[in-house]
PAKOLMI-489967 format. One record per residue (C-alpha): residue number from 0; residue in one letter; x, y, z. Coordinates in steps of 0.05 Angstrom, whole numbers, padded with zeros to 5 digits, always signed. Last residue first. Layout:
BEGIN
num residuo x y z
NUM a X Y Z
...
//
This chain:
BEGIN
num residuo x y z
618 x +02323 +02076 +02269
617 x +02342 +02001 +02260
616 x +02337 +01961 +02327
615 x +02277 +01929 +02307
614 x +02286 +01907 +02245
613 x +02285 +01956 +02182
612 x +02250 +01905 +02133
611 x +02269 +01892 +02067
610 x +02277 +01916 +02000
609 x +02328 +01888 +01947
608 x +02384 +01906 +01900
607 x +02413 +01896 +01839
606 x +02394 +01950 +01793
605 x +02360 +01907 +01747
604 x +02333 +01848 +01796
603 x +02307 +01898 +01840
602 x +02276 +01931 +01780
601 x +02241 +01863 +01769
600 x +02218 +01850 +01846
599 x +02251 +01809 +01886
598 x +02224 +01771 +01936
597 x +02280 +01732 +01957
596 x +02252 +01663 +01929
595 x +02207 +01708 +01878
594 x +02132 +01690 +01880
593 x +02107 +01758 +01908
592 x +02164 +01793 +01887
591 x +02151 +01777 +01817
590 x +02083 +01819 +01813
589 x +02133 +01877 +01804
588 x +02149 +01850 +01734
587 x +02077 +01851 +01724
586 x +02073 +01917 +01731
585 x +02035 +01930 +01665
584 x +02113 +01910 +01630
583 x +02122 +01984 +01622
582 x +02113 +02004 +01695
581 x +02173 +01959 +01705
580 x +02215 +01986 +01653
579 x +02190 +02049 +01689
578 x +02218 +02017 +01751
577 x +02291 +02002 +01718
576 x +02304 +02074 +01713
575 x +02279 +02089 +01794
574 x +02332 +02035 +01804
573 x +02394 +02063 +01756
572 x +02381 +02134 +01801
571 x +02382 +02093 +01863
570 x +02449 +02061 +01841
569 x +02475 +02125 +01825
568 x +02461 +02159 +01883
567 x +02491 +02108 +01925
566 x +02448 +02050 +01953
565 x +02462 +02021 +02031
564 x +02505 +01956 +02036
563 x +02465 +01896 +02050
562 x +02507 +01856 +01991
561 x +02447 +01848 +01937
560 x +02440 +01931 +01946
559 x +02391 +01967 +01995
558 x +02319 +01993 +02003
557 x +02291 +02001 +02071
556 x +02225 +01985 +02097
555 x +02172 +02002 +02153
554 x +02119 +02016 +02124
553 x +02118 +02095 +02128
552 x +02188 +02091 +02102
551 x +02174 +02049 +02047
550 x +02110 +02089 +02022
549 x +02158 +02152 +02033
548 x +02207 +02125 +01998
547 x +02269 +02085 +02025
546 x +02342 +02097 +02050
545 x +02312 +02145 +02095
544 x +02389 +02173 +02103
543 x +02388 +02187 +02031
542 x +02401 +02140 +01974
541 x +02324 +02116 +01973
540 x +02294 +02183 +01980
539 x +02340 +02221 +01935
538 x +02336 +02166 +01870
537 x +02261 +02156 +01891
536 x +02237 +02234 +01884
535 x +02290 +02256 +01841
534 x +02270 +02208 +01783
533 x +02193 +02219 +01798
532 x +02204 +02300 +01790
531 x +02235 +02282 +01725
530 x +02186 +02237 +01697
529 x +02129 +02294 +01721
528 x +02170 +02348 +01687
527 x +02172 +02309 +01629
526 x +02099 +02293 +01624
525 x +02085 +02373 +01642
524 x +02134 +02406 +01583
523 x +02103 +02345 +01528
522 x +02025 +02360 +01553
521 x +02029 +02432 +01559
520 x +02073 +02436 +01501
519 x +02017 +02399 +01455
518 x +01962 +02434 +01484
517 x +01994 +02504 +01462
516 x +02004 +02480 +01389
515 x +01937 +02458 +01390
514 x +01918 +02527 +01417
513 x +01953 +02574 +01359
512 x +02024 +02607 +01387
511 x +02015 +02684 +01395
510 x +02087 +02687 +01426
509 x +02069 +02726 +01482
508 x +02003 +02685 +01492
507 x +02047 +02622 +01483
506 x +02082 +02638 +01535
505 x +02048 +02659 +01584
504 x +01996 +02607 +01576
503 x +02058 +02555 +01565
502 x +02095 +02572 +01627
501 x +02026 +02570 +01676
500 x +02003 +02505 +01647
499 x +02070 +02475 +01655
498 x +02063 +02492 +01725
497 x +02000 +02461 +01746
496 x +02022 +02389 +01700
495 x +02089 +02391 +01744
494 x +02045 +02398 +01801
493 x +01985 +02351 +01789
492 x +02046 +02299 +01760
491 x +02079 +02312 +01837
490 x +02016 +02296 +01867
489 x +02001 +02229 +01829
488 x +02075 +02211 +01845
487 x +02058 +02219 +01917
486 x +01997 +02176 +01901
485 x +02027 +02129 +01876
484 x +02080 +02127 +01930
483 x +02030 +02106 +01979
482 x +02003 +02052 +01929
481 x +02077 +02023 +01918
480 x +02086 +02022 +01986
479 x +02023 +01985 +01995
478 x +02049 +01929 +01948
477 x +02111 +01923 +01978
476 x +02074 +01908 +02049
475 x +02025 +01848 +02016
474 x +02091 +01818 +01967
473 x +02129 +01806 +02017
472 x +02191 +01842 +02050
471 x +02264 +01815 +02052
470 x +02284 +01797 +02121
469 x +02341 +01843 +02132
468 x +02320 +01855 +02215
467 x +02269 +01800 +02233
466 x +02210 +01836 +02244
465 x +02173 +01875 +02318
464 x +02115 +01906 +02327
463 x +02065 +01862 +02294
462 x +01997 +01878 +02325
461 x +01951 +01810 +02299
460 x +01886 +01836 +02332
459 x +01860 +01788 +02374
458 x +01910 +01775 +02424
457 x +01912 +01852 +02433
456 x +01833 +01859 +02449
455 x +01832 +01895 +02513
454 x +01886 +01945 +02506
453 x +01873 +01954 +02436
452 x +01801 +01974 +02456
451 x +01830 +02004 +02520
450 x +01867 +02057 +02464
449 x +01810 +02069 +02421
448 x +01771 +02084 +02482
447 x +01828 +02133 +02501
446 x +01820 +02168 +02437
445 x +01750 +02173 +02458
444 x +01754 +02204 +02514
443 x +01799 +02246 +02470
442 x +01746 +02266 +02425
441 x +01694 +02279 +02487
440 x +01728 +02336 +02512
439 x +01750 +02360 +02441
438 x +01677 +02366 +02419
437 x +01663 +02432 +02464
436 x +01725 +02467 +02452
435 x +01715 +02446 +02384
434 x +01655 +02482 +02382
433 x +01679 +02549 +02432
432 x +01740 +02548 +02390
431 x +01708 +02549 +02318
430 x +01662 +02605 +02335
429 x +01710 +02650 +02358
428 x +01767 +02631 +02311
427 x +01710 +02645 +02257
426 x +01681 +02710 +02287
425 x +01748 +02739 +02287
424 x +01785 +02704 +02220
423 x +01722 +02733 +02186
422 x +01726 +02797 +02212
421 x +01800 +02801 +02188
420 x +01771 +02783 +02116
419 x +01723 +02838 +02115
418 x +01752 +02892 +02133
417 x +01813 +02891 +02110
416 x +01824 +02860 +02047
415 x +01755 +02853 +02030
414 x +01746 +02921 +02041
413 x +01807 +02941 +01998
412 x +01794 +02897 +01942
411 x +01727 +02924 +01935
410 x +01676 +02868 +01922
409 x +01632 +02882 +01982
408 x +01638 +02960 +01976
407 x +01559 +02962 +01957
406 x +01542 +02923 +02020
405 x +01557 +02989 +02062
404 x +01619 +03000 +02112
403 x +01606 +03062 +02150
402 x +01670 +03045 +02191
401 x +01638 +03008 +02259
400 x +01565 +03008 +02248
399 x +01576 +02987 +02180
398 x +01614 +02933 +02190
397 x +01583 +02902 +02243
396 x +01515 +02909 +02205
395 x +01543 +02882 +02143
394 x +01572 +02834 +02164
393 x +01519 +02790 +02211
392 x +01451 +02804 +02185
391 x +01461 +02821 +02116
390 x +01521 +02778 +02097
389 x +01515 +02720 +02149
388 x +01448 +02717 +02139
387 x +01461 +02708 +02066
386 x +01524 +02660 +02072
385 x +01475 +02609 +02113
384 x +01414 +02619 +02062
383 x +01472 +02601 +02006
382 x +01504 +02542 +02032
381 x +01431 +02513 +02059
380 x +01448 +02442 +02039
379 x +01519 +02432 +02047
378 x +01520 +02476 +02112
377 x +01466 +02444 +02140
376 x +01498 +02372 +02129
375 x +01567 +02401 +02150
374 x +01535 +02417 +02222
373 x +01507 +02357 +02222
372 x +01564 +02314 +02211
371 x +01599 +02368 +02252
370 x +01559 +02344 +02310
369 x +01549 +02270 +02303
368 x +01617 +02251 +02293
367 x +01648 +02257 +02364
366 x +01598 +02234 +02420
365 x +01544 +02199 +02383
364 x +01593 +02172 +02320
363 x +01654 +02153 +02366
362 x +01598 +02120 +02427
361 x +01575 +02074 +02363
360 x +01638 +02054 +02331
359 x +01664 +02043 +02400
358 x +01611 +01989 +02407
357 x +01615 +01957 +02329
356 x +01687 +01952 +02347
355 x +01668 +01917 +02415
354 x +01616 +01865 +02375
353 x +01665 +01855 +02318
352 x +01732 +01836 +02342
351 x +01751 +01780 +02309
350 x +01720 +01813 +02243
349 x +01746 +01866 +02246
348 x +01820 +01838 +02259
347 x +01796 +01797 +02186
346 x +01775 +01872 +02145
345 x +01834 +01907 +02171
344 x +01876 +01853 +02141
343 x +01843 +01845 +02075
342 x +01827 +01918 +02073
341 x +01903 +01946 +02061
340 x +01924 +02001 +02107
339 x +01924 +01981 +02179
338 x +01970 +01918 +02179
337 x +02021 +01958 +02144
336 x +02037 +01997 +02211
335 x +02100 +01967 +02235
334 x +02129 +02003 +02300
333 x +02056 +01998 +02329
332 x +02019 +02056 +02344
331 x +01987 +02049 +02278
330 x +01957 +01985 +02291
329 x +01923 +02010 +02344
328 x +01887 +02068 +02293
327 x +01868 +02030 +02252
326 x +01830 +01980 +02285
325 x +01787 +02036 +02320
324 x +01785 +02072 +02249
323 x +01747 +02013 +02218
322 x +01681 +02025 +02228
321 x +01667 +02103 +02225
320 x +01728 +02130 +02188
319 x +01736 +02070 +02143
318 x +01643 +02091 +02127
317 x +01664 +02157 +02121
316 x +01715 +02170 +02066
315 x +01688 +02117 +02018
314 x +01620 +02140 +02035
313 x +01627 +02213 +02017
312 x +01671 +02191 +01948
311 x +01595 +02158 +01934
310 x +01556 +02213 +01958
309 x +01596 +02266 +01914
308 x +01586 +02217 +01853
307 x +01515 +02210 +01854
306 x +01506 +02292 +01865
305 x +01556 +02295 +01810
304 x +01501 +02251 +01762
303 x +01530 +02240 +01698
302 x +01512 +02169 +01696
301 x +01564 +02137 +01650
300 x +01628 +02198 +01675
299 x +01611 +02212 +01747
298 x +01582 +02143 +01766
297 x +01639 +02117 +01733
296 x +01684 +02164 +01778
295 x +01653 +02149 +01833
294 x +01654 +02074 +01827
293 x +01725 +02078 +01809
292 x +01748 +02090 +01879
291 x +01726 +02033 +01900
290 x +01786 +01984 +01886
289 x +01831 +02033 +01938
288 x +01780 +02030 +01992
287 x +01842 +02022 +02047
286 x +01889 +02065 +02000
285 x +01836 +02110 +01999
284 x +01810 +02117 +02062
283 x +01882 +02123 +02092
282 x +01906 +02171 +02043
281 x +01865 +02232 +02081
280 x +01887 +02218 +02150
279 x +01951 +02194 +02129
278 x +01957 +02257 +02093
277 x +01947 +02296 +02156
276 x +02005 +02260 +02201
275 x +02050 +02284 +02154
274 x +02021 +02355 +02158
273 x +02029 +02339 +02234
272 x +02101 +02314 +02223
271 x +02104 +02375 +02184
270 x +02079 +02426 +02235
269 x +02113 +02411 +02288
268 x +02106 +02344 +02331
267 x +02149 +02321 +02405
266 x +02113 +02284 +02458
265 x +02094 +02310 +02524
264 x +02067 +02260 +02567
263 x +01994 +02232 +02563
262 x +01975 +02216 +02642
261 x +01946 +02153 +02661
260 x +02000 +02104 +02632
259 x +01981 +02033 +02618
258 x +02030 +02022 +02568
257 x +01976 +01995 +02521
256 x +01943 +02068 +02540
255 x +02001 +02111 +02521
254 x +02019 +02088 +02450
253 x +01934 +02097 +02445
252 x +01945 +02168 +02469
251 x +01998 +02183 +02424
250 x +01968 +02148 +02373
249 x +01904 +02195 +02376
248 x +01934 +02251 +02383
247 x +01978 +02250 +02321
246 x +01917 +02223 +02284
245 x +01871 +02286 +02310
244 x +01936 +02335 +02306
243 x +01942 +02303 +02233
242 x +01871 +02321 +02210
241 x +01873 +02396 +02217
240 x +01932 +02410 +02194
239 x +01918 +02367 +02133
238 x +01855 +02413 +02131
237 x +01895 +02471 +02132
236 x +01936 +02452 +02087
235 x +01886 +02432 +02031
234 x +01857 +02512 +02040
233 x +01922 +02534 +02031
232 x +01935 +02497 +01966
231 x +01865 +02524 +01940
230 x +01885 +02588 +01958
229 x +01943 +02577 +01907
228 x +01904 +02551 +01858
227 x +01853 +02602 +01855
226 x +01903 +02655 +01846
225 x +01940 +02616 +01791
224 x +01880 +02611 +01749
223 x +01842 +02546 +01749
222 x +01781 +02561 +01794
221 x +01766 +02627 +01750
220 x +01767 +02587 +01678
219 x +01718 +02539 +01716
218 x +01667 +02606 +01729
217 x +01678 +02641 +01669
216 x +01666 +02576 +01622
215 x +01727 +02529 +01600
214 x +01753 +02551 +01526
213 x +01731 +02521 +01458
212 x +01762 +02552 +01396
211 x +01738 +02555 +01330
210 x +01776 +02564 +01264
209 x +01761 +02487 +01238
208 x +01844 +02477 +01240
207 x +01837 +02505 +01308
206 x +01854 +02583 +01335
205 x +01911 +02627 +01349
204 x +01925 +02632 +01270
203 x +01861 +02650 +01252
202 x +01859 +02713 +01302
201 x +01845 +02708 +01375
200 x +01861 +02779 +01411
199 x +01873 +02763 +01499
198 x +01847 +02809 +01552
197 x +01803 +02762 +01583
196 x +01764 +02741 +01501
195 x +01771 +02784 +01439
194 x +01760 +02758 +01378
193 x +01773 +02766 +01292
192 x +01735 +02762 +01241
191 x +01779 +02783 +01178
190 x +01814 +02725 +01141
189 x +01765 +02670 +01186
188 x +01700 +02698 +01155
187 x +01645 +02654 +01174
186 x +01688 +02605 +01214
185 x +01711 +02650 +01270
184 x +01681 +02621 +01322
183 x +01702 +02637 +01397
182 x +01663 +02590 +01443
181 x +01672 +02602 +01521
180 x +01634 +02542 +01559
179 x +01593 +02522 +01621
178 x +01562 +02584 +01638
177 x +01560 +02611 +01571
176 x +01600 +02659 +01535
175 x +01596 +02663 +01461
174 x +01652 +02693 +01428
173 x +01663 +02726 +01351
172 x +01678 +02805 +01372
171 x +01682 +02820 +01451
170 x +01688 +02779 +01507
169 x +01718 +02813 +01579
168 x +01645 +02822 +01611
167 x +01640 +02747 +01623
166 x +01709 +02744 +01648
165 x +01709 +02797 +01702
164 x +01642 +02762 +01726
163 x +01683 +02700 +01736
162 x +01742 +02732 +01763
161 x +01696 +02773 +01825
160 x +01662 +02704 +01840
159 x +01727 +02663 +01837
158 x +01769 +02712 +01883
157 x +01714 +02719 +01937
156 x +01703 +02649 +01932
155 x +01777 +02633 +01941
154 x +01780 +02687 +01997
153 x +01732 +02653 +02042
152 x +01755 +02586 +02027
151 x +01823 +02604 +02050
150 x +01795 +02647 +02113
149 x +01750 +02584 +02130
148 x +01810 +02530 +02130
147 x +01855 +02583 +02171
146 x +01801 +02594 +02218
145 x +01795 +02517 +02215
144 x +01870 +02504 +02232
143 x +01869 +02553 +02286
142 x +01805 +02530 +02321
141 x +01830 +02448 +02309
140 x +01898 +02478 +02339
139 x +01859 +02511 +02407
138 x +01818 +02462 +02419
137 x +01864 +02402 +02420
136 x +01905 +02445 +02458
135 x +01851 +02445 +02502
134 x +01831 +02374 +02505
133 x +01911 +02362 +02522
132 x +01899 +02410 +02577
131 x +01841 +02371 +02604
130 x +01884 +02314 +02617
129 x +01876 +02284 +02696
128 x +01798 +02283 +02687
127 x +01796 +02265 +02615
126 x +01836 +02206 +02632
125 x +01796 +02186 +02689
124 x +01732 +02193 +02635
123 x +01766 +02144 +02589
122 x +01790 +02090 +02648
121 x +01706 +02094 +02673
120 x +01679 +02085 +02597
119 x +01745 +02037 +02572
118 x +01729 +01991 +02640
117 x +01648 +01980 +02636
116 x +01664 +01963 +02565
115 x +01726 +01921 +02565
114 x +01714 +01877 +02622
113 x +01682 +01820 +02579
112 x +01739 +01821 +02544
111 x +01782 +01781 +02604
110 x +01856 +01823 +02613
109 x +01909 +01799 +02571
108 x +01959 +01742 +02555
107 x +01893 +01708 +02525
106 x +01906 +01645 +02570
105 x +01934 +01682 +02630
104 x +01878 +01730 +02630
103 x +01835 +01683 +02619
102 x +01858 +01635 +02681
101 x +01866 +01699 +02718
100 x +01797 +01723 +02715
99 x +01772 +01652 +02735
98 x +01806 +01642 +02796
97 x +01864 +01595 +02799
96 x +01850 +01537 +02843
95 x +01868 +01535 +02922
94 x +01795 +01528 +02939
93 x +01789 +01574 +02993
92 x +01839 +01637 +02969
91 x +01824 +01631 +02901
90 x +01881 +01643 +02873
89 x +01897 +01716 +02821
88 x +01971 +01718 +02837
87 x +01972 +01777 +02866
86 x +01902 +01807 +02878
85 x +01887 +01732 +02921
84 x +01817 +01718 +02910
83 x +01763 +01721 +02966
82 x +01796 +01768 +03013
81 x +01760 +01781 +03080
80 x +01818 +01765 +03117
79 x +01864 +01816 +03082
78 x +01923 +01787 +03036
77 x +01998 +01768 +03064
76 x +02038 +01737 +03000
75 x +02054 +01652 +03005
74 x +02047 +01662 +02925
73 x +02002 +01601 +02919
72 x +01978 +01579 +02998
71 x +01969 +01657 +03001
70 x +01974 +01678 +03075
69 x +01929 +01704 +03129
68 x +01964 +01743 +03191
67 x +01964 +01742 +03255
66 x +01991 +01660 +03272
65 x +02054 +01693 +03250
64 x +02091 +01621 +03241
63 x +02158 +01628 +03287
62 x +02124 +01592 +03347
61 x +02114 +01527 +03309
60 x +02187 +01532 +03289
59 x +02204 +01515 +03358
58 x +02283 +01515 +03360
57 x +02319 +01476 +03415
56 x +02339 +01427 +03372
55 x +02365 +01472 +03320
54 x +02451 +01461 +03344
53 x +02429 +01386 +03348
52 x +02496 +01358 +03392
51 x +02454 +01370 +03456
50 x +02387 +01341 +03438
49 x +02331 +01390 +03464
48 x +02279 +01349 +03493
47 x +02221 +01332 +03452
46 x +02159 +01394 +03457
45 x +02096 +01368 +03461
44 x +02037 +01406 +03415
43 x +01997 +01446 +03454
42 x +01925 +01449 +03421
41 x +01908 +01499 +03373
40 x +01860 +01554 +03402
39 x +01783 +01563 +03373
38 x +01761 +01635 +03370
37 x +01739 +01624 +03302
36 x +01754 +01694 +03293
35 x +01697 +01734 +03252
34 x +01722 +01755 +03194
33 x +01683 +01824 +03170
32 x +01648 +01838 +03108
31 x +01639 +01912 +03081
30 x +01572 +01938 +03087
29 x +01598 +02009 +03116
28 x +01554 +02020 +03170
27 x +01515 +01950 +03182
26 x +01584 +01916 +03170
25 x +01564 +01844 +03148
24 x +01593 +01787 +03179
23 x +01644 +01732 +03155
22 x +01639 +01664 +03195
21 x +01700 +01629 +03239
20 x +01649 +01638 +03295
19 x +01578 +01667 +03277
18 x +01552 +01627 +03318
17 x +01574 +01661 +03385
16 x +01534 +01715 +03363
15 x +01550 +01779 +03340
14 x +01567 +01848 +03364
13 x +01602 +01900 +03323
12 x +01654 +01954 +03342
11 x +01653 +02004 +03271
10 x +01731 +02020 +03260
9 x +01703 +02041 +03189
8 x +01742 +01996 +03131
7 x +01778 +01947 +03191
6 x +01704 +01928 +03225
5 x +01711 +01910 +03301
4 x +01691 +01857 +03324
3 x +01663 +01839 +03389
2 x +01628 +01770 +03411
1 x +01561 +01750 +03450
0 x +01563 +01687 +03490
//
């Protein structure tokens, strides 16, 4: 005898045969399976006689059962009749065992790999769906920061070009001027030759011993005047700008996807975090690569090939970026970060995780690095075609049209000033917005990615977010401290070293003081200066409220006495003394922490305190 059914997805009324009793049917409109009732009643069981002094007796517990609806033998939760696996506690529903996605899931305290890359391409695009305006405001600051990036660059050539050609024409008397050097000689007759050389008279008591004097050529002499620096400084800002919204972004969003969120929520960044942000994104090749970074420099200095050397500092940049930035970056969302910055420990979670970080490696270079990897390629290699068209075909015509600019006023202050730079800033905000607008979309789907990868592949990656609070800190987390404040002490010596050369030019040219004279205050004036900014940079740092450097801070570390009290001034002063004592001994004093029952270094030891972790409830 023919049954009806009707389907719960579409309401559809189906008929079937009597077979297919206590079967599951296919819906011929919607193809989702229907129960079919077994139809089959359950036979009457006898009910005793109520005993009098039982106040349940009378109770049928039979009837209480809701015969309507199919339970979990596990959880006892109601699921749908055509269930298969119980989407609570992960039973299946006819054997009574635990299903096999649970049973990883349970063992791996995550979700099965093997669902990682169907699920971080569908969960990436649903989050580029419900955030477009983050893509835009990605947009909009990597436009900004590259305007700014292009106007800098812009100007410093403008400045170099019209410097260097004001120095070759500014030699008169005993100089040669050559590309790569100025000589002035004044050996022949050194009581009366004299020179003239950018606005300056050489004489034999302004020269060497030997009465010759070797300057840099036009064109270097140009990139190291104050000018040039500066633009160069605001060119370096821009791209940190640039750089730390990508970082900022992409923790953010990889903070949000281990916490399962859908939507990014507003978080709170300025310009400094960002700029802080933007080192990291520099730093973090070359703290990672730090034992590489010598073979450009050899290749620089035994080979003499630049083209060598530019590839080589091209690679140690590129190839963290391209394999190990996944790792990276989910590390970095976690409250203790040192995990992502030496290679040891980058290197091993690779490893683990190799076929998915070879994966998102892939979809990051296609859908993010590919374009301006080409786009710089062009630009590297056809610099001067590209400025050309730009100059007759784009510039000049716009300008001309417009004011009755001609090519002729090029080098004019005022038409640089403004005409020429403000079209610039135009065409590249433009430009730069409708490119990034484009690569945005597709850098935070990847963002995302980055995030599901973490998601996916926790149990394999070592995330530490949590230490014992005043547990001192090994020698492995010290140690990158020490290279993040390296290079913040490298910084601070190119300052101190940038200035000194500034006082003693003036100087020394008021003064008429010979060269080696000159060299010898350069190098005395910027070696203090660098000691001094190094005193204030640890004694202030460490006995503020960071109580720690920057490479501390950015570890997760604090510096304090032998008691657990927080440094003074003085104390911090009497540490950052005892570390050039340490310095002095080829750091092998600071080696000590790594063997040292409290790992403590030797300036530790000196100034009597120690560094260790922040804990987790230390802000």
């Amino acid at each position: 005898m023919p049954i009806k059914v009707r389907c719960k997805q579409c309401d559809t009324v189906l008929t079937v045969s009597d077979k297919a009793r206590g079967r599951a049917v296919k819906c011929r409109e919607c193809g989702a399976r229907v129960q079919v009732r077994s139809g089959k009643r359950k036979p009457r069981q006898r009910v005793k006689p109520a005993d009098p002094d039982d106040l349940f007796g009378g109770l049928n517990l039979t009837a209480a059962e809701d015969a309507q609806k199919r339970i979990c033998p596990s959880c006892a939760r109601p699921v749908r009749e055509e269930d298969e696996i119980c989407s609570y506690c992960g039973v299946n529903l006819l054997t009574g065992q635990l299903g096999e996605r649970e049973r990883i899931r349970r063992q791996r305290k995550g979700p099965p790999p093997d669902e990682f890359y169907k699920a971080a391409i569908s969960d990436g695009l649903e989050f580029v769906k419900g955030n477009k305006g983050w893509c835009l405001t990605t947009a909009l600051v990597w436009a900004l920061t590259t305007t700014m990036a292009v106007c800098s660059a812009f100007t410093l050539t403008w400045y170099i070009s019209g410097r260097a050609d004001e120095l070759r024409e500014s030699g008169s008397g005993k100089v040669e001027i050559t590309d790569d050097y100025v000589l002035i000689d004044l050996s022949e007759n050194p009581e009366n030759d004299q020179a003239e050389y950018d606005g300056k008279r050489y004489t034999k008591s302004s020269v060497g011993e030997d009465y010759t004097l070797r300057l840099p050529g036009p064109y270097h002499g140009a990139l190291r005047s104050p000018p040039a620096v500066f633009w160069g400084v605001i060119l370096f800002i821009s791209v940190l700008g640039f750089g730390g919204w990508a970082w900022t972004l992409a923790v953010e969003i990889g903070k949000a996807t281990l916490n399962r969120q859908k939507e990014l929520k507003r978080f709170h960044t300025d310009l400094f975090s960002s700029m802080a942000m933007g080192f990291r994104s520099i730093f973090w090749p070359a703290v990672l690569l730090w034992p590489f970074l010598l073979v450009p420099l050899a290749i620089q200095q035994l080979a003499g090939s630049q083209i060598g050397s530019a590839i080589a500092w091209g690679c140690i940049f590129l190839i963290p970026t391209v394999f190990f930035l996944p790792v990276a970056i989910i590390h970095l969302t976690q409250k203790y970060t040192y995990r992502a910055w030496l290679l040891n420990w980058v290197l091993k979670d690779w490893l683990r995780t190799l076929v998915p970080s070879l994966f998102v490696s892939a979809l990051f270079v296609v859908l993010v690095l590919s374009l301006p990897l080409a786009a710089g390629g062009l630009l590297i290699g056809f610099y001067d075609g590209i400025t050309g068209y730009y100059t007759s075909s784009v510039e000049t015509p716009i300008l001309s049209n417009a004011v009755g600019y001609s090519a002729a006023d090029a080098s004019t202050f005022f038409s640089f000033t403004f005409l020429r730079l403000p079209l610039v800033t135009m065409l590249g905000f433009i430009g730069s917005f409708v490119v990034w607008g484009v690569i945005s979309f597709p850098a935070v789907f990847m963002m995302r990615v980055f995030g599901m990868f973490g998601y996916y592949f926790r149990p394999d990656l070592s995330l530490i977010n949590e230490q014992n609070e005043m547990e001192p800190a090994g020698f492995g987390p010290r140690f990158l401290a020490g290279l993040i404040d390296c290079i913040m002490m490298i910084i601070m010596a190119g300052v101190s070293f940038t200035i000194s050369y500034v006082v003693t030019k003036l100087f020394g040219g008021l003064y008429g003081l010979p060269s080696y004279q000159i060299t010898l205050v350069l190098m005395t004036l910027g070696g203090l200066m660098s000691v001094a900014l190094w005193m204030l940079y640890f004694s202030s740092w460490e006995s503020g409220q960071n109580r720690g450097t920057l490479g501390k801070v950015a570890v997760g570390m604090m510096v304090l006495t032998e008691k657990g009290k927080p440094v003074t001034s003085k104390q911090a002063t009497q540490r950052a003394a005892a570390g050039i004592v340490t310095i002095l001994t080829l750091f092998l004093g600071f080696a000590m922490c790594g063997f040292h029952d409290e790992r403590r270094a030797l300036h530790d030891l000196l100034s009597k305190t120690k560094v260790v972790w922040r804990g987790e409830t230390d802000e």
